[in-house]
C-alpha positions in Angstrom: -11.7 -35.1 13.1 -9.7 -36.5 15.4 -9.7 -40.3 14.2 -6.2 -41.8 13.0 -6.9 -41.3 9.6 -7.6 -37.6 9.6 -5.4 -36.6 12.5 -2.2 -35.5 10.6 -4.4 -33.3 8.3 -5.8 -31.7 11.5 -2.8 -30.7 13.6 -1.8 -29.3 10.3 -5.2 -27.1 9.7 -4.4 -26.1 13.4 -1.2 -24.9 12.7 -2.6 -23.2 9.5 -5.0 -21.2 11.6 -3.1 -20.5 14.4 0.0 -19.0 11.5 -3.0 -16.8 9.6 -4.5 -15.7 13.4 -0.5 -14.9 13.9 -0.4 -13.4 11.0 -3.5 -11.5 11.0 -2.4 -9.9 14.7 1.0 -9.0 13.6 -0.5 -6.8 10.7 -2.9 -4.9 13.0 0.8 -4.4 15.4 2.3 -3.0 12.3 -0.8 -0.8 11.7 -0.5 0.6 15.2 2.9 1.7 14.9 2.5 3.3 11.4 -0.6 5.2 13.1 2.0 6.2 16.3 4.9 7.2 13.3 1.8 9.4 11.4 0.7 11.1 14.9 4.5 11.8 15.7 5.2 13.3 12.3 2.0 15.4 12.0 2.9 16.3 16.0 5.8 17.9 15.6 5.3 19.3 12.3 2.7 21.3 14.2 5.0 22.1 16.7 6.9 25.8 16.7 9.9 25.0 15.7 13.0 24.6 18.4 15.7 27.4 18.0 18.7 24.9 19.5 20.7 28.3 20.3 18.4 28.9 23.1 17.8 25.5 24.7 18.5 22.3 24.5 15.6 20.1 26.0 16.2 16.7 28.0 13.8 15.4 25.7 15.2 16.5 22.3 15.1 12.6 21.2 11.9 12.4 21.2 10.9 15.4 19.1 12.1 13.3 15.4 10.5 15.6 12.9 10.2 18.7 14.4 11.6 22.0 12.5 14.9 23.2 14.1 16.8 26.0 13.4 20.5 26.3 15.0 23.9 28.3 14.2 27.6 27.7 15.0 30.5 26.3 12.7 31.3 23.0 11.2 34.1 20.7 12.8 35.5 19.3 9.1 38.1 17.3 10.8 35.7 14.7 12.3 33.4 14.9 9.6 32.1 11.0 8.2 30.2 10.0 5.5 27.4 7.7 4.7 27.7 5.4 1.2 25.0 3.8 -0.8 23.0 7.4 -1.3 22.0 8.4 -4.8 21.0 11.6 -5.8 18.7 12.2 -9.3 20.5 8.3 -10.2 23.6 9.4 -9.4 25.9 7.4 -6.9 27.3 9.1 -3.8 27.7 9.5 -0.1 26.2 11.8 2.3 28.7 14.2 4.6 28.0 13.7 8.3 29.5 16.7 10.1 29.6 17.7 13.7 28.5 21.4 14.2 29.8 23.2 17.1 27.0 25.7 18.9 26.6 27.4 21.7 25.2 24.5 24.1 27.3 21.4 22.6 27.8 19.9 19.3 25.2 18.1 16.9 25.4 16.2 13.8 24.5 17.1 10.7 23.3 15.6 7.3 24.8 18.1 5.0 23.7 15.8 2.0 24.9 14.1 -0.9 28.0 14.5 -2.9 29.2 12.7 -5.8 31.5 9.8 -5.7 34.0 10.9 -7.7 35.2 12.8 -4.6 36.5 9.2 -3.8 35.0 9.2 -0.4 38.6 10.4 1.3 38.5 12.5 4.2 40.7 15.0 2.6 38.7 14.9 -1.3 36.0 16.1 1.4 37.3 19.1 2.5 36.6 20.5 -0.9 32.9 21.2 0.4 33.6 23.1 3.7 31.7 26.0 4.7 34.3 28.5 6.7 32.7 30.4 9.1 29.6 30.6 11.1 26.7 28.9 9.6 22.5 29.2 10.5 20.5 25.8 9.6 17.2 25.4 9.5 15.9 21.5 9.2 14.4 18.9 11.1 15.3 17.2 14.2 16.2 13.1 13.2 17.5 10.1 15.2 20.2 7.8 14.1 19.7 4.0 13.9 21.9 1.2 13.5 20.8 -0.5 10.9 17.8 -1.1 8.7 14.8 -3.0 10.3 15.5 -5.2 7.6 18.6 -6.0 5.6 21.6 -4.1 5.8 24.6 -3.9 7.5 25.6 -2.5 11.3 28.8 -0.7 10.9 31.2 -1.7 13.5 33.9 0.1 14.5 37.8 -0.9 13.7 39.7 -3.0 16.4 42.5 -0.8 16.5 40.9 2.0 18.0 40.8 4.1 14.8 38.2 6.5 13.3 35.8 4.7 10.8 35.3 7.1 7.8 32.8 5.7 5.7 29.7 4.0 7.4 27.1 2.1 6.1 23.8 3.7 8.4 24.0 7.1 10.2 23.9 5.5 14.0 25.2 8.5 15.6 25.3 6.6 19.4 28.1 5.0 17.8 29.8 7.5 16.2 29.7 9.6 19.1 32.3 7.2 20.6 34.6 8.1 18.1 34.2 12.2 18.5 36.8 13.5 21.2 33.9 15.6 22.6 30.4 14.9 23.3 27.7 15.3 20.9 23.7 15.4 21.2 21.8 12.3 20.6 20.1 13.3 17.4 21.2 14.3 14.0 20.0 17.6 12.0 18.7 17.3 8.6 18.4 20.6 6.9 15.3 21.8 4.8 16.2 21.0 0.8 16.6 24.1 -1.7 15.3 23.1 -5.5 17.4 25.6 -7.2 20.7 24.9 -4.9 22.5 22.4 -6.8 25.4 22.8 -5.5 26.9 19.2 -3.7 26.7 19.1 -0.8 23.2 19.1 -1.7 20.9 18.3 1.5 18.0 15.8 1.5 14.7 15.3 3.0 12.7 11.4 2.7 9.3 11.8 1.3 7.1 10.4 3.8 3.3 9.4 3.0 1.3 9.4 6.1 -1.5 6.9 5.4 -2.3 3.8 7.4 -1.2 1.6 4.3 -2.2 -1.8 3.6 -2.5 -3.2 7.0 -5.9 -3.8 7.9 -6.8 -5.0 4.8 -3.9 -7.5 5.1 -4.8 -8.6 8.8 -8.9 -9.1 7.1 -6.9 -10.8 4.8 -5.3 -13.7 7.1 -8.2 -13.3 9.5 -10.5 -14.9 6.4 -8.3 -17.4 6.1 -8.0 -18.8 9.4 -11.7 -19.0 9.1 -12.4 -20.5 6.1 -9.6 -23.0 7.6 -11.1 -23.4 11.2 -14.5 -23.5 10.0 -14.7 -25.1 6.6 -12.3 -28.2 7.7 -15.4 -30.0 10.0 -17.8 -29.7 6.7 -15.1 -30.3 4.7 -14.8 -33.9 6.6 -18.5 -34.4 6.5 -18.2 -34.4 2.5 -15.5 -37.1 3.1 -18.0 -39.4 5.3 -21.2 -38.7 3.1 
């Protein structure tokens, strides 16, 4: 095995295994977190759901999924929206506006509108809401970018506000707001007959477990069949 002549070919079936062992842990990591993810959602799905208009807890960021209900009025003027959504095929952006309540102001994902609106600030304002508003929705946390692909927004050098953005990371564009705004996003519960733009929107989430385990069996076999099937493998060579 470890002659000059096969030496090459066994660093390399070393590697191999050590890459499918790799491999093979790296899936069950991936099954872990997709079993944390399913216990958070089905947590706070369980959970009453938070009236914001009575308190605001320290730990509202880590309460993603939970059913909120909250009422105050829209700020239009600082309003942003998100590109790249699509709604029954349709291209579109999503209007991000801050809503002013009683303890502060939170973001929310009012939902898609068509792109015909041009995505201008003041083609917007043709989908405000006057008045007092109450929302009911779930509680959501902003992130830069996606875990894989995409595009982090960053913010223009000159100090001024960036209108469109490519991922809802509300961290940044709280830096932007002249006020302070909570660290989560709202996204409100979806009415089938309201068609009306802007028309909100909820993910479709499947909790399962997924493909993981059977992937990590997967590179775990391999590794063996490379570990322990090189030394007979050699033996065929020498017979």
């Amino acid at each position: 095995m470890f002659s000059f002549k096969w030496l090459l070919t066994t660093i390399l079936v070393f590697i191999g295994t050590a890459v499918c062992i790799r491999l093979g842990i790296w899936q069950l990591d991936r099954l872990e977190q997709r079993r944390a993810f399913n216990f958070q959602v089905e947590t706070m799905r369980a959970a009453e759901p938070l009236d914001l208009d009575e308190t605001t807890p320290d730990d509202i960021a880590s309460m993603e999924w939970r059913a909120i209900t909250i009422t105050g009025k829209y700020d239009f003027e600082n309003q942003v929206a998100l590109r790249n959504q699509y709604y029954d095929g349709n291209y579109g952006f999503h209007l991000i506006t801050p809503l002013h309540y009683y303890g502060g102001t939170v973001l929310v994902n009012r939902g898609w509108i068509p792109a015909e609106s041009d995505s201008a600030p003041q083609d917007w304002r043709m989908y405000d809401e006057a008045g007092e508003v109450t929302l009911t929705g779930q509680i959501r946390l902003g992130h830069g970018k996606p875990a894989f692909g995409g595009v982090a927004d960053a913010l223009p050098i000159d100090g001024s506000h960036l209108e469109v953005w490519n991922n809802l990371d509300v961290e940044k564009i709280s830096t932007q707001m002249p006020y302070p705004i909570l660290g989560i996003y709202i996204q409100p519960v979806v009415d089938a007959n309201d068609l009306t733009p802007p028309i909100p929107y909820q993910p479709i989430i499947e909790l399962t477990e997924g493909s993981h385990f059977g992937y990590a069996l997967q590179w775990f076999t391999f590794a063996s069949i490379l570990f322990l099937g090189y030394p007979f493998y050699l033996r065929k060579q020498d017979d």
